[in-house]
N, C-alpha and C positions, 0 to 999 in steps of 0.2 A: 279373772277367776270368779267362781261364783259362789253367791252365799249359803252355807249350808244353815237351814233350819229343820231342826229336828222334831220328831211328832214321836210319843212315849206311852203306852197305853197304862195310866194311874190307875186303874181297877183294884188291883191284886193289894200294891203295895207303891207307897210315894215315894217313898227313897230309892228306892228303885228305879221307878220312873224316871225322877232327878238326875241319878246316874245316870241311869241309860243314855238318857237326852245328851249329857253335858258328853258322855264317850263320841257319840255319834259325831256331833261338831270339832270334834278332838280336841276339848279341854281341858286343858291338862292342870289347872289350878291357876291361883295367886302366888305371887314371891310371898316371903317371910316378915319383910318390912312393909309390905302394900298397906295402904290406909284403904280399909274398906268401907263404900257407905252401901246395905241394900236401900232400895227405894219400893216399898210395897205398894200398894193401892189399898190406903184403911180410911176412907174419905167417912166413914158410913159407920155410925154406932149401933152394929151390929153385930150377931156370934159368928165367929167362923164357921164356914159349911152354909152361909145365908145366900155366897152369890152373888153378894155386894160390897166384900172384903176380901183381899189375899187370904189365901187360908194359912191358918195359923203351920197347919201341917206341911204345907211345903214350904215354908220359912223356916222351921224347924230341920227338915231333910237338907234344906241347900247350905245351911248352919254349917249342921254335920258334919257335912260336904267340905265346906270350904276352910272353915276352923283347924283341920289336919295340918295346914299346910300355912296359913295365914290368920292367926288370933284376932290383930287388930279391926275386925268389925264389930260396924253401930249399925243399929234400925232407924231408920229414917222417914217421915210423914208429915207433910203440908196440906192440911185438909183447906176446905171452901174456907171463907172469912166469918162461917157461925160454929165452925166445929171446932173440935179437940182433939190436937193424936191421942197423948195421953191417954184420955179417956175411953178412947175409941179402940186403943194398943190393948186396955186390960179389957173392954169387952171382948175383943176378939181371939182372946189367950196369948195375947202377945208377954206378957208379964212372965209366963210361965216358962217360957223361951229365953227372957234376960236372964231369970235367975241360973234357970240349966248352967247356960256356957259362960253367964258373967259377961252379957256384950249391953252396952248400951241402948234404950231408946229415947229418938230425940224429934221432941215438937220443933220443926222447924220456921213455922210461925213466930215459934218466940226468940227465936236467935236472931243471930246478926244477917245481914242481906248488904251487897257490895254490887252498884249500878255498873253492868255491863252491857257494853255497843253489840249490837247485832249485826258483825254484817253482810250486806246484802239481801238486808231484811226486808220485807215488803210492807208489813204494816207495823210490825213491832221493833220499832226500832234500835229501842234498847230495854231492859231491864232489871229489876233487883232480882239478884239470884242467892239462895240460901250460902252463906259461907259456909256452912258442912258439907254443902256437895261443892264449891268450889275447892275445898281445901281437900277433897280424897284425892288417891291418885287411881281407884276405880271403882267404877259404881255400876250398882247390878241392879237393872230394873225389873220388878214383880210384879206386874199389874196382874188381873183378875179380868180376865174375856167376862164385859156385858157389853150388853146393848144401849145404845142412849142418845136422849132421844131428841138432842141438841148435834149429834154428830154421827151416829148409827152406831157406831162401834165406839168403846173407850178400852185401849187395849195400849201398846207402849209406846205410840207415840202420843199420845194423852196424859200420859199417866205422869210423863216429865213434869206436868204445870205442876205437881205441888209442890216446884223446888221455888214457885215464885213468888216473891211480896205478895201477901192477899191480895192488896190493893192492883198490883199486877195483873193479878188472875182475873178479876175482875174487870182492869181496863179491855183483855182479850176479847171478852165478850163485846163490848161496843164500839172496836175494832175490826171485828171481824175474827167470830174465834178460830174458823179452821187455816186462815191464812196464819194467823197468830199461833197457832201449831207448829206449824210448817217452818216459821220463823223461829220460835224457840228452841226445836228440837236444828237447829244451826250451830249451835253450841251445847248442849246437852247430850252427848251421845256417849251413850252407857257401854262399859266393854265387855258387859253380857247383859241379855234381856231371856229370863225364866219368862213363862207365862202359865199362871194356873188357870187349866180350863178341866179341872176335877170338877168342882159345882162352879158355870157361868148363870149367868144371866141374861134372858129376854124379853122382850117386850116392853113393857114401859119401863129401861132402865136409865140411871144409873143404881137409884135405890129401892124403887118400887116395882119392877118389872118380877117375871115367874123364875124362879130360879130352875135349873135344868142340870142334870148328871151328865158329863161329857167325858169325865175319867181320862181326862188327856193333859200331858205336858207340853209346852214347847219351848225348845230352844235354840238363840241366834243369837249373834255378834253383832248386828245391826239391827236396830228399831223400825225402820221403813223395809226390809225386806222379811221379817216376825209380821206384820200387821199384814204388807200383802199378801205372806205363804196363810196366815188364817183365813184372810178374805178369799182366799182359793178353797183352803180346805171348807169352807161354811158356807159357799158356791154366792154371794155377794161381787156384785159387778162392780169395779174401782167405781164408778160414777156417781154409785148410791153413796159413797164414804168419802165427803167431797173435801176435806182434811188431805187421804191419802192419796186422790185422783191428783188434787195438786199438788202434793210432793213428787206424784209422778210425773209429771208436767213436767217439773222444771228439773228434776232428776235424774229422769230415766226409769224404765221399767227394770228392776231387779232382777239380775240373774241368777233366779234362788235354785237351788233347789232344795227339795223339800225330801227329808227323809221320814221312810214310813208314813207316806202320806197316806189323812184315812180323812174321809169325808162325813161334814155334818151338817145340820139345820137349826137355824136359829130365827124364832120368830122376832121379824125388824119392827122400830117405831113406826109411828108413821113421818114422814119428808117434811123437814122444815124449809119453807121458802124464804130465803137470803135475798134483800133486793142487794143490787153490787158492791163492791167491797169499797167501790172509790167513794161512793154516796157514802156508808157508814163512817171514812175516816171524816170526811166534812160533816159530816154529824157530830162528829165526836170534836172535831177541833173547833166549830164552829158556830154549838150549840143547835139542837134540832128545834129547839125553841123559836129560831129566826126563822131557817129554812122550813120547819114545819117538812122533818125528814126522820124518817122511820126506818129502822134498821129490817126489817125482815116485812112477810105480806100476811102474817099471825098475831094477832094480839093475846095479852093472856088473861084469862078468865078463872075466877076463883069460884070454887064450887064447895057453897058453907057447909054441904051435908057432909064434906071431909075434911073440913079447917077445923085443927085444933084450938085455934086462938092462941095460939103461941108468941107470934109478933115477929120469928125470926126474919118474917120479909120487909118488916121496917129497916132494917140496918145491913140487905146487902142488896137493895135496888143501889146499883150509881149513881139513881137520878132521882131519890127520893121521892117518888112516885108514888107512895104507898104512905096509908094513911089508916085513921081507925074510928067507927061510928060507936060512939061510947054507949050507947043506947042497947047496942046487941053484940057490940066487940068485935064486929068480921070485922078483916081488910077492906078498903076499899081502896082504887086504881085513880089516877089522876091522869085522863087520858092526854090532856095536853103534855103533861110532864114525862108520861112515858115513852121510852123507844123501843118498845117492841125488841128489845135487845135477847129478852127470854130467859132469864137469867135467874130470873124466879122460879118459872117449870122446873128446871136441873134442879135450884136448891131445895123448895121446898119439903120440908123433909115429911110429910102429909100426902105427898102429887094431890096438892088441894089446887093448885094451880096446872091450867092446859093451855095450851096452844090453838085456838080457834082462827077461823077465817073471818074476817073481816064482815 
């Protein structure tokens, strides 16, 4: 049988939209007693409508929505290992949304986390998973369609990492993030996936890329068949989104289809080069220090005319690589120590850090 995902034109009116989408898939609600968690995408201390956050708006509509019929929902967010939901909740007007319907928000960083096997996992073997998304009995994921520039797209099968120990999210990356995708989203599987593509994101995203008006919803019942009906509607070849190419690999190609499909364009990164995944785990288990082995064929370069002097890249390199010339305060790179892991590019919250060739 095949999956329906839905396409909603948000223009006019969100809640609307919301509906639409969710009739079309025939959703018919939550039970009464359901433990609801959503899972937005609010990585980014940003306002809503920026393009680098769920908008506030269609977390409010799906509220609505779902509230009728099932009270017990919380908001839910794991941002990178420098951020804050919290914080990040009241930039985005999330605040304004607890008070309405009286639902919770919860930094999932600060709660408890419970080490879970993966299996048939390929590089992620096992790991810490937030106890509020293991303890719901469904969980609706929200991501926010951008671009970025560590994976092409960050959209709902991305968007699961913020249920994982920081220090988890973090291992992905010198792992191998897109197989560690792939692997996570093994046990992670949401039993609805919204996607706000009202205002996405392109070009240098997760947070600094051009934000873009797309006035669209979507909605699916599966994560991996959501991502490839968008990479269809945004005309993006599996290959370039090397996360979803190998979940198709080892999955199968989706028998979506796609309602009210309508076509768009989204200006892409540019192509990270990954040397192989089996090199990065002997990296990573083995220290690159001995083998003198480097995860990707890009090193990162920081460019002082955009560094705020912040410091946040001291404390989420893995490999402490990152240092600082008191003389004039930039970063400075310790290239023996570093793995090209990139993991800087993604977080800096400046893109004072790129991805250069070698």
């Amino acid at each position: 049988m095949s999956e329906k995902v839905a396409c909603a034109d948000a223009g006019k009116n969100i809640e609307n939209a919301v509906s639409s989408a969710l009739d079309a898939i025939n959703f018919s609600g939550f039970g009464k007693n359901d433990k609801i968690v959503i899972k937005p995408n609010v990585n980014e201390f940003q306002e809503s409508g920026s393009g680098a956050n769920t908008s506030s708006a269609v977390i409010d509509s799906l509220v609505s929505l779902l509230i009728k019929k099932s009270p017990n929902i919380t908001i839910a967010e794991g941002t990178s290992i420098i951020g804050n939901a919290l914080a990040n909740f009241r930039k985005a007007g999330y605040y304004d949304i607890s008070k309405k319907y009286g639902i919770e928000l919860i930094d999932l960083n600060k709660g408890k986390f419970r080490n879970v096997k993966i299996p048939n996992a390929k590089v992620l073997k096992n790991a810490r998973i937030s106890e509020t998304i293991l303890g719901a009995n469904k969980i609706v994921n929200v991501p926010v369609l951008k671009t970025h520039v560590l994976t092409t797209i960050t959209c709902a099968l991305k968007n699961m990492k913020g249920c994982l120990h920081p220090n988890d999210k973090l291992k992905c990356h010198t792992i191998g993030l897109d197989e560690a995708i792939v692997d996570y989203n093994r046990i992670l599987k949401p039993d609805l996936v919204i996607v706000d593509a009202t205002t996405a994101m392109q070009g240098s995203g997760p947070h600094s890329g051009e934000k873009i008006k797309l006035d669209r919803i979507f909605a699916g019942t599966n994560s991996l068949a959501v991502d490839y009906a968008i990479a269809k509607c945004a005309g993006i070849p599996v290959n370039k989104i090397n996360h979803l190419d190998l979940a198709i690999k080892e999955f199968g190609i989706p028998d979506v289809e796609i309602i009210n499909e309508k076509h768009f364009d989204l200006e892409l990164p540019k192509k990270i080069d990954w040397l192989p995944t089996r090199l990065s785990r002997l990296a990573y288990g083995f220290k690159h220090k001995v083998l003198k082995a480097k995860l990707s064929a890009q090193r990162p370069e920081i460019n002082p005319q955009e560094c705020a002097k912040c410091r946040k890249c001291l404390h989420f390199c893995p490999e402490s690589a990152f240092s600082f010339d008191n003389s004039n305060g930039f970063p400075e790179i310790n290239e023996r120590k570093c793995i090209q892991c990139l993991v800087c590019v993604e977080l800096c919250p400046y893109s004072a850090i790129k991805a250069v060739k070698q």
